[in-house]
Residue, then its C-alpha position, 0 to 999 in steps of 0.5 A: x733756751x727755746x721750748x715749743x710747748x704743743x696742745x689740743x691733741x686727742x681722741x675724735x671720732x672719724x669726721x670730726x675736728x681738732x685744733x693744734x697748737x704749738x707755742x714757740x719761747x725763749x731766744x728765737x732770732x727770727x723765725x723763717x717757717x713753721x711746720x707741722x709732721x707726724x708719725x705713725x706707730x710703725x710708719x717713717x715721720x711725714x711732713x703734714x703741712x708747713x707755713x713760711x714766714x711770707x704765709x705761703x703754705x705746703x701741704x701732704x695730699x693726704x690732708x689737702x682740702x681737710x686741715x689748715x697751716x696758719x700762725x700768729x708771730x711765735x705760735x703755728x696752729x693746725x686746723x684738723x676738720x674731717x678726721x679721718x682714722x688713717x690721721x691717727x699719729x703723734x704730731x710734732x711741730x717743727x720751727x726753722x730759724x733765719x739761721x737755719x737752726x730747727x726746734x720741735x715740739x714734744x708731740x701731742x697724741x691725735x686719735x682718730x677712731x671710726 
């Protein structure tokens, strides 16, 4: 069974900064990329930024300049500074495989309020 365990969602107040974790376990092959979405009350699910297996990274205009892909072997981090309200969304971590199987997270709350 592979579970991605997410952490450090919250309430921020506008132009401040949190830190997303998204912990990857159990029988994971090889992990081609890792990736952070979100959603919105109301709104479709959006790609936020993503981070490959040879570190090339991809992010939203929306959050370009402002947050920050990176990963540790089985772990994907995204660094939120400047907050903004329109941030505000559940976010979810996603991981592809080798095999092209994916996996999320459960998501975690961010809340960002003016």
């Amino acid at each position: 069974q592979v579970q991605l365990v997410e952490s450090g969602g919250g309430l921020v107040q506008a132009g401040g900064s949190l830190r997303l974790s998204c912990a990857a376990s159990g029988s994971i092959f090889s992990i081609n990329a890792m990736g952070w979405y979100r959603q919105a009350p109301g709104k479709q699910r959006e790609l936020v930024a993503t981070i490959s297996s040879g570190a090339g990274t991809n992010y939203a205009d929306s959050v370009k300049g402002r947050f920050t892909i990176s990963r540790d072997k089985n772990t994907v981090y995204l660094q939120m500074d400047s907050l903004k309200p329109e941030d505000t969304a559940v976010y979810y971590c996603n991981i592809r495989t080798v095999l092209s199987d994916t996996y999320w997270g459960q998501g975690t709350q961010v809340t960002v309020s003016s």
